[in-house]
N, C-alpha and C positions, 0 to 999 in steps of 0.2 A: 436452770434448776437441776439438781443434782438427782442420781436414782438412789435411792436407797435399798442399799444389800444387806440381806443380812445372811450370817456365816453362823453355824449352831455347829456346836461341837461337843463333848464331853471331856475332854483332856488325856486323851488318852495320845499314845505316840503318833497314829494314822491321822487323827484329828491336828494335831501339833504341827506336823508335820505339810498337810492338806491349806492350814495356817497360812503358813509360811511362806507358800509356793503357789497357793490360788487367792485370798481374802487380799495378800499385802500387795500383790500385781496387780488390782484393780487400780484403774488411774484415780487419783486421790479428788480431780479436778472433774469429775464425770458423773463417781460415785462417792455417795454416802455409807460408809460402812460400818456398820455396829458389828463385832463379836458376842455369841453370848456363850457362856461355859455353861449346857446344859447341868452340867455334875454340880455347881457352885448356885445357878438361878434356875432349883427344878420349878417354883414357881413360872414359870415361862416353856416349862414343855407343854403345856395345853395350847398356849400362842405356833408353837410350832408345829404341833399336829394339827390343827387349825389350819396352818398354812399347804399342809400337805408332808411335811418331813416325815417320814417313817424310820432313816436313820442318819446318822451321823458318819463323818462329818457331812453337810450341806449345806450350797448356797441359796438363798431364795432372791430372786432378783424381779422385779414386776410381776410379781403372782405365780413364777415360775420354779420350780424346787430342785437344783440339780444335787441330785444324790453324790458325791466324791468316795470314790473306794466305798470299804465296807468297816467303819469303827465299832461302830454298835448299834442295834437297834436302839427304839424310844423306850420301846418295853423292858429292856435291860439298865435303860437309868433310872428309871421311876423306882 
């Protein structure tokens, strides 16, 4: 069974960038990876403060929330 990650972002160049080089290196056969464009599904930043995200970009992996660089707060997408 696969883990499911999930990658929250906003679209900004840090978060694009964060993309690119952390969410698509995950082995495809290990993990389940959804993207979510905080800026595009602000419905779903409650789901991520929820999980623990405070800012973007971040991965959550089993309960886990690794904050990547520094895009933007949550408070700055809402």
């Amino acid at each position: 069974m696969k883990t499911k990650a999930r990658f929250y972002h906003a679209g900004c160049p840090v978060c694009i960038s964060a993309e690119q080089s952390v969410a698509a290196s995950l082995d495809p056969t290990r993990f389940d990876v959804e993207v979510i464009h905080l800026g595009q599904a602000k419905e779903r930043i409650r789901e991520a403060e929820q999980l623990g995200v405070v800012s973007v970009p971040a991965l959550v992996l089993n309960d886990a929330v690794f904050h990547i660089n520094h895009g933007a707060d949550l408070t700055a997408i809402k």
